[in-house]
C-alpha positions in Angstrom: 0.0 0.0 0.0 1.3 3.3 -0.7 -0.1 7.0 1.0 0.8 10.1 0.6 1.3 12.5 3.2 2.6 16.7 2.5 2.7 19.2 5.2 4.4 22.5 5.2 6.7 22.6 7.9 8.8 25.7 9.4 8.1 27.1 5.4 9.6 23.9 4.1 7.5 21.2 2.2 8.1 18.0 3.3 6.9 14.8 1.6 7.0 11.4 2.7 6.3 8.3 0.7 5.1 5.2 3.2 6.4 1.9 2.2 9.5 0.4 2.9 11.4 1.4 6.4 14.2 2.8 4.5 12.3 5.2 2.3 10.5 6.4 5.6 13.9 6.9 7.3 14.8 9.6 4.5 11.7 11.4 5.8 13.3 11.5 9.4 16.3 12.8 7.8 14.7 15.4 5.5 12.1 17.3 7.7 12.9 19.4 10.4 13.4 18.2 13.9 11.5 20.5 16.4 8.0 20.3 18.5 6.4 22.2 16.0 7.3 20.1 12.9 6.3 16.8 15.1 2.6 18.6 16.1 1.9 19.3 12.4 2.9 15.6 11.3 1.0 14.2 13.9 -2.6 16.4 13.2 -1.7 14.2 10.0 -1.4 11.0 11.2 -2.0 10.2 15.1 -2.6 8.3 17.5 -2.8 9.0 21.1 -0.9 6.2 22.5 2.0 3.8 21.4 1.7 1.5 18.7 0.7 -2.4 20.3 1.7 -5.8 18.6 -2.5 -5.7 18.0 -1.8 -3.2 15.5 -1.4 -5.5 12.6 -2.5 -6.4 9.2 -5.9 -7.3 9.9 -6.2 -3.7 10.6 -4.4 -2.6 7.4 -0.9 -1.3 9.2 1.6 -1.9 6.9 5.6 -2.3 6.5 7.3 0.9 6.9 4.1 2.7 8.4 4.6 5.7 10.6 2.5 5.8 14.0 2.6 9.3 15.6 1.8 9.4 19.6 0.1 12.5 19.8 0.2 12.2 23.6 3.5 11.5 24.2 4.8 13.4 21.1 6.9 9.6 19.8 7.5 8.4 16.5 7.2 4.6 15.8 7.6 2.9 12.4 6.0 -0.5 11.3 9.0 -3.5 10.7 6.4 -5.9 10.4 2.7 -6.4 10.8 2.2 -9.7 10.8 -1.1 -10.5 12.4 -1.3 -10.5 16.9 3.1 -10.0 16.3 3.1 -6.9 14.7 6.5 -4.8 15.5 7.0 -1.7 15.6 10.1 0.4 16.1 10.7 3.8 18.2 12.2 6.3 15.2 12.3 9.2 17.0 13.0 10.4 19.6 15.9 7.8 18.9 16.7 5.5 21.3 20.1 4.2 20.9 19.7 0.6 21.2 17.3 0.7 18.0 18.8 2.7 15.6 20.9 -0.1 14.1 17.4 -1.9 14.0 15.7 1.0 12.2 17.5 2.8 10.5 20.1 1.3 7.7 23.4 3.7 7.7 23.6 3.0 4.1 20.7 4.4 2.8 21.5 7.6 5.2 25.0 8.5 4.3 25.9 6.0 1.4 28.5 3.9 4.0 28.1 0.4 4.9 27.7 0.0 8.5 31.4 -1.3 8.5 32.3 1.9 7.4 32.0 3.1 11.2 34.9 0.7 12.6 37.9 1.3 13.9 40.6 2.9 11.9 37.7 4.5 10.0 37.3 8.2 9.0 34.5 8.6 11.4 34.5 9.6 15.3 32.2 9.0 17.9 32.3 11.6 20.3 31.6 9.0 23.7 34.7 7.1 22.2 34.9 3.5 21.0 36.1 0.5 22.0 39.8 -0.2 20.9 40.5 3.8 20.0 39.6 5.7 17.2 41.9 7.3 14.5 41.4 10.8 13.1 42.5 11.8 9.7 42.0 15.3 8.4 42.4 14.5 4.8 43.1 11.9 2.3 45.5 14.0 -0.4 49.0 13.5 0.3 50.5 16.1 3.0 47.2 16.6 3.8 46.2 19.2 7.7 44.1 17.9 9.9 42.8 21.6 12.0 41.5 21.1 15.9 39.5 24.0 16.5 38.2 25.1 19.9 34.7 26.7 18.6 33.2 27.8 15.4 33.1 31.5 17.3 35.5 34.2 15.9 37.1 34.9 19.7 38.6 31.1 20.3 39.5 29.1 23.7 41.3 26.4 24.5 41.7 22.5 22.4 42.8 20.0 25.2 44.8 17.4 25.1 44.5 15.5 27.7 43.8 16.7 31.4 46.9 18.7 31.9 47.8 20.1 28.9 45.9 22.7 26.5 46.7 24.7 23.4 45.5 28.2 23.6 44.1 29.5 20.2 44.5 32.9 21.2 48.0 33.3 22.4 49.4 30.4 20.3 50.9 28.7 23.6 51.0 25.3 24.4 50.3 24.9 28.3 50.9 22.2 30.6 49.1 22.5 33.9 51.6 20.0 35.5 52.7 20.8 39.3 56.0 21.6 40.3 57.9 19.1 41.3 56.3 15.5 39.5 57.2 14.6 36.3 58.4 16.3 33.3 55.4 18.1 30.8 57.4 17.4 28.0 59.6 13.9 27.7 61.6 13.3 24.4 62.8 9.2 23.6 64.3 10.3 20.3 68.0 10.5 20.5 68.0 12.7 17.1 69.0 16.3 18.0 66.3 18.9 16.8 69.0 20.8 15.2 66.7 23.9 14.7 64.8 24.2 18.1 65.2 27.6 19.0 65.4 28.3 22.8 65.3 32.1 22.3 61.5 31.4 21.8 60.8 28.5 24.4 62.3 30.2 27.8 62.9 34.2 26.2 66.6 33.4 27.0 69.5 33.3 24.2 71.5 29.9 24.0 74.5 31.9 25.0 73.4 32.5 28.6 73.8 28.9 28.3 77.3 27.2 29.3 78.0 24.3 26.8 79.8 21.3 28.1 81.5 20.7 24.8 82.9 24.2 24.9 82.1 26.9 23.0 84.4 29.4 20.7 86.2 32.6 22.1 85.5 30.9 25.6 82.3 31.0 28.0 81.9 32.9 31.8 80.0 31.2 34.4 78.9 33.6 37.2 77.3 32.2 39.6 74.9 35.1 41.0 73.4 37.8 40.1 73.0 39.3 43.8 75.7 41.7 45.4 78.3 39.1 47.7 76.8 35.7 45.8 78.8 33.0 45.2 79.9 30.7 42.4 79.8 27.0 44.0 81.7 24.4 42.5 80.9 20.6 43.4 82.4 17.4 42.4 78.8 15.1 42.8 75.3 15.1 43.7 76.3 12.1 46.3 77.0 12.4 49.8 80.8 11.0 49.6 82.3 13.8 47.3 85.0 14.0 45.5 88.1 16.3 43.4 86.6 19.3 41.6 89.5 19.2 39.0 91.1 22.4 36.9 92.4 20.4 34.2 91.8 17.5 31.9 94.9 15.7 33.3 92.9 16.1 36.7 96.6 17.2 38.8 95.2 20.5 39.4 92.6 19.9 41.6 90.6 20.7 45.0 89.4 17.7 47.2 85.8 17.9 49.0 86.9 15.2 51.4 90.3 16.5 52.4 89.6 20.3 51.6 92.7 20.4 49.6 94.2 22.2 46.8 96.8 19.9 44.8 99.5 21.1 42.2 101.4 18.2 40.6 104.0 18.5 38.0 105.3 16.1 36.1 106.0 12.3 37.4 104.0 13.6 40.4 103.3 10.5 42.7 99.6 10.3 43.6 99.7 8.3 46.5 100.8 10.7 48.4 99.1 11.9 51.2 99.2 14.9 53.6 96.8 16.7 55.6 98.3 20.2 54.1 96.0 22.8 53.0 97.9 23.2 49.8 100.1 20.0 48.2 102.7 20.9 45.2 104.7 18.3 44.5 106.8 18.0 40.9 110.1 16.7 39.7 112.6 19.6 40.1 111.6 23.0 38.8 108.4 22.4 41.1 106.8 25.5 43.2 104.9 28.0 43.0 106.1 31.5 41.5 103.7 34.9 41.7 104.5 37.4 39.1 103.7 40.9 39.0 104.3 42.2 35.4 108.4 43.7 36.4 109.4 41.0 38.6 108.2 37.9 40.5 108.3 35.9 43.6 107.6 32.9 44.8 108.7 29.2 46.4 110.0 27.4 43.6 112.8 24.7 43.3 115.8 24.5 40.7 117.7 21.5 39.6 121.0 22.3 39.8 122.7 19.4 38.1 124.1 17.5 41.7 121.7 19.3 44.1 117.8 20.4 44.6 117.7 24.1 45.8 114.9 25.2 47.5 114.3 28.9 47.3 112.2 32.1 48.4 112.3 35.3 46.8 111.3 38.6 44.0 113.2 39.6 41.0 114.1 38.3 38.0 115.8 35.5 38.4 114.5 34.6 42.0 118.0 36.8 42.9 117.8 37.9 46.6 116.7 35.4 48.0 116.5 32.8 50.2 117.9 29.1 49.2 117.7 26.0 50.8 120.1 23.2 49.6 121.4 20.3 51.2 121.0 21.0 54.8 122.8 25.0 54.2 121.0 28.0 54.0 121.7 30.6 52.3 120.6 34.4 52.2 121.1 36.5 49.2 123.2 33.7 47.9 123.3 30.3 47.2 125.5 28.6 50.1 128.3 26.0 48.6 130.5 25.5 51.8 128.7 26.3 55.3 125.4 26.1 56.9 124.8 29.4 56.8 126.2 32.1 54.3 124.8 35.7 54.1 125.7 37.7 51.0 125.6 40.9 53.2 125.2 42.5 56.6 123.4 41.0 59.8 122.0 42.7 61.9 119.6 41.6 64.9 117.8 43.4 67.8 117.7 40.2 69.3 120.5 37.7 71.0 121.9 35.6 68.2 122.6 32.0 69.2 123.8 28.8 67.6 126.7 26.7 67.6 129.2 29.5 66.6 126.6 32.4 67.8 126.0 34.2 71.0 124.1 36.4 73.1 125.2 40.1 74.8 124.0 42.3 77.5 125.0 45.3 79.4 123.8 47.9 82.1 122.2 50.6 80.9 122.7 52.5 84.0 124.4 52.3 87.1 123.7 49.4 89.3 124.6 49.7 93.3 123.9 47.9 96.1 125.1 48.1 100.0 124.2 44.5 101.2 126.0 41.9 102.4 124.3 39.1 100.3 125.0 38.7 96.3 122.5 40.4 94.8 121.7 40.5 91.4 123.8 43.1 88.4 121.0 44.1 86.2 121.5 43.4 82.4 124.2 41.0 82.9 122.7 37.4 82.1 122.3 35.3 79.3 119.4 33.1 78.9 120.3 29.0 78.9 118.2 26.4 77.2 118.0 22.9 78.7 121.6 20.9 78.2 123.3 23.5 76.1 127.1 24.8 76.8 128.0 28.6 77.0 131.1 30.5 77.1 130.4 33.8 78.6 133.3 37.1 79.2 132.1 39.9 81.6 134.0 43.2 81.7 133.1 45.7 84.4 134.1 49.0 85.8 133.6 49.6 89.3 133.6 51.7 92.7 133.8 51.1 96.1 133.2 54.0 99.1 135.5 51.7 101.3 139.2 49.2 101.3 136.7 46.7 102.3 136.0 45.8 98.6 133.4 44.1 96.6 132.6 40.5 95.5 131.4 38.5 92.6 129.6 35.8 91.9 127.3 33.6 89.3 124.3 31.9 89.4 122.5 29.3 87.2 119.7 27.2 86.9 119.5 24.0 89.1 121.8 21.4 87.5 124.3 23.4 85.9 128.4 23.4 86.6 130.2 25.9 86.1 134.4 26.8 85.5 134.9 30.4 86.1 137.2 33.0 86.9 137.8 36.6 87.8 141.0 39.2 87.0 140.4 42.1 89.3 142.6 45.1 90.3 142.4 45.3 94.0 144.0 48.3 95.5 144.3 50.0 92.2 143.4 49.9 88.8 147.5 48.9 88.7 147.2 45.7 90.8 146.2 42.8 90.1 144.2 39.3 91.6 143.1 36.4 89.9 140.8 33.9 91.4 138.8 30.7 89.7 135.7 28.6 91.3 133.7 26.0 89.9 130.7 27.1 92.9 127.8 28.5 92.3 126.1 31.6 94.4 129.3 31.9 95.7 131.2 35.2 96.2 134.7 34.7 94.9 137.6 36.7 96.5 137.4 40.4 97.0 138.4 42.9 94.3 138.8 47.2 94.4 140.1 46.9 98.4 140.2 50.5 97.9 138.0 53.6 98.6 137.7 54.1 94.6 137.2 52.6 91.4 138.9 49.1 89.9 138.3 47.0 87.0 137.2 43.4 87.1 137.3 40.2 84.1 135.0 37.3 84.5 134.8 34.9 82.1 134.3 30.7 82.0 132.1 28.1 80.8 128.6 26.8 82.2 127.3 23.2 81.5 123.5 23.8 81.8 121.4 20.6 82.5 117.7 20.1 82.2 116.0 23.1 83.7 116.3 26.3 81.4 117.0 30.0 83.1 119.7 32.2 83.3 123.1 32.8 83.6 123.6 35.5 86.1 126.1 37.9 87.4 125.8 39.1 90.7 128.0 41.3 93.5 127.7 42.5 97.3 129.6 44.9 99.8 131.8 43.6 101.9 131.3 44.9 105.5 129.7 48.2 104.5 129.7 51.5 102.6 128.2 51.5 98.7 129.5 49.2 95.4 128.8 50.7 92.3 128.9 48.7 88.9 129.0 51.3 86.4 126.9 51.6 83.1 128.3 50.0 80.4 129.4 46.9 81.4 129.0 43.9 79.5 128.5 40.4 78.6 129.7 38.2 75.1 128.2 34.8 75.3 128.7 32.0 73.1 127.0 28.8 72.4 129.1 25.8 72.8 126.9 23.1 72.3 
């Protein structure tokens, strides 16, 4: 049976031919889908409830027929009518377990069914199972455009949760937190030879330091900040270890020792010393600061037979100070004794050694009217534990009375002593000599005159463990005044 149906809908005529399902389904797609298209189809052909499987044949439904519920404003569409199993099929609204039941894809759109698998040119936008692939052409070198909205002010296409392209700006955005993984990972080991990181971070690649070295040389600073710091670190691990200067890696500082190392050639690793600074070469080794017109510096020399060690400026290292086998010598290099001095000496100080000494002398007049040896200041000479001194005393002297004045020496605990004294007695024209090998002992009496005399003490003290002094000392016999004057002396000399 065939009908014919025309209404004008929304100012467009639609006509549908009832018959088979498929030629009703190009009705569904042809006329316009609102409430008021719907009302004016069903005024047409209604019915005020759903279609029953009662609604057969027998009551001249047939294949393909629309059935319009007026009430509930539902399409349905006859499959088949045979008689008390008549079926009929919900068209619209669609439902989407029947469409593949109702309506063949074929007849819509001209594509099999199987046209709408995976891999296809078609996208479903609740997904599919197994992924879907989107091409946006099928030329060769074909675009495929992802556009945010049809609007001419455009938002945002994501990709995924965390990442978005922004129309507007032309940025790509990942939304990633500090601190997780990286929003952008790259597996290729090809280098993308014209990325261009002036436009990625806004910085130039030559605020960038290149491991491999770069041409004219590269500065590292390490702050920007007034009084920052530059911090150089062998590893990221706990147990560090050299931070090296050089490629040979024997200019170096080590993190565990807190060292700085300078090694010449045939330098021998293994070394080890708790120094702050280790230099260590084969002759010619040191260290030498130069300043343009001269220099200065440690440095060692080979001299053929010998290693000097030296200290000193100028050119040449000349005025200086050399060390070389067990001699020392100062503004020359010493060939014959331990110590050799290309000019003057001259000390402030006692100078002591085997074949050095020490001096004193009063600086005033020193007096004294006792009865007990009592000290002659600025006469002494100072004794290390176990050493051996020579020592020569010359003084000039007065005494108020004929009874004289005494000497004598003292010394620290353990010491002997060989001594002597050559004094004038009752002039400066007579003479008495006198030796002692007693400590804190007044010798005989010397200047037995009311006046002045001249006395010599000299000998040899054989200090033992305790260190002190060597001291000179004098009393008044009986009574009146003795009077060492100023400008007496001592001229020590170190034995052993």
């Amino acid at each position: 049976m065939t009908q014919a149906y025309t209404a004008n809908l929304k100012l467009k005529k639609v006509t549908w031919q009832g018959g088979s399902p498929d030629t009703g389904a190009d009705f569904l797609l042809d006329f316009n889908q609102d409430m008021d298209s719907i009302d004016a189809l069903f005024s047409a052909k209604g019915h005020t409830r759903a279609p029953t499987v009662s609604d057969d044949s027998s009551l001249g439904h047939y294949n393909g027929e629309p059935w319009c519920d007026t009430t509930n404003h539902i399409l349905y569409q006859a499959e088949s009518v045979g008689v008390g199993a008549a079926l009929w099929r919900q068209v619209w609204p669609t439902k989407g377990d029947d469409i593949a039941g109702n309506i063949n894809a074929t007849t819509l759109n001209g594509h099999a069914d199987t046209y709408f698998a995976i891999g296809t040119a078609v996208a479903l936008l609740n997904g599919r199972a197994g992924g879907q692939i989107l091409y946006g052409g099928t030329g060769s070198q074909d675009n495929l455009y992802l556009r945010s909205t049809f609007h001419a002010t455009k938002g945002l296409i994501y990709l995924g949760a965390s990442l978005y392209y922004n129309e507007t700006t032309g940025q790509l955005i990942s939304t990633l937190a500090d601190g997780g993984i990286s929003p952008l990972a790259v597996t290729s080991g090809v280098v993308v030879g014209n990325l261009n990181s002036d436009k990625i971070d806004g910085r130039h690649e030559t605020e960038f330091a290149l491991l491999a070295g770069r041409s004219g040389g590269q500065t590292i600073k390490g702050d920007i900040a007034s009084g920052g710091n530059l911090i150089l670190t062998s590893t990221a691990h706990a147990t560090k270890g050299n931070v090296c200067l050089d490629a040979a890696q024997t200019i170096y500082y080590n993190e565990v020792l807190r060292q700085f190392h300078f090694y010449g050639p045939n330098f021998n690793p293994a070394i080890n010393d708790t120094s702050a600074i280790i230099v260590e070469g084969t002759y010619g080794g040191g260290i030498l600061f130069h300043d343009g017109a001269g220099r200065c510096g440690v440095y060692s020399q080979d001299t053929g037979t010998t290693i000097v060690w030296g200290f000193g400026t100028g050119a040449g290292i000349t005025g200086s100070i050399y060390f070389q086998s067990s001699k020392l010598g100062i503004g020359r290099l010493p060939a014959t004794y331990a110590l050799e001095v290309g000019g003057d000496i001259y000390a402030t100080g006692n100078l002591r050694g085997t074949l050095l000494g020490g001096t004193g002398y009063c600086t005033g007049d020193v007096t004294t009217s006792g009865q007990t040896l009592t000290d002659v200041t600025g006469l002494a000479q100072v004794l290390a534990a176990n050493e051996v001194w020579a020592f020569d005393v010359n003084i000039d002297m007065n005494s108020t009375s004929s009874a004289g004045i005494q000497f004598g020496i003292t010394a620290p605990s353990g010491a002997t002593i060989e001594w002597s004294q050559d004094g004038s007695t009752t002039g400066v024209t007579a003479a008495n000599y006198a030796r002692s090998t007693a400590l804190a002992t007044a010798l005989t009496a010397v200047c037995t005159v009311a006046g002045d005399g001249i006395v010599r003490i000299k000998g040899t003290v054989f200090n033992g463990a305790t260190p002190g002094n060597l001291q000179i000392q004098f009393l008044k016999v009986t009574s009146g005044t003795a009077k060492v004057y100023k400008g007496a002396s001592i001229v020590s000399r170190k034995l052993a």
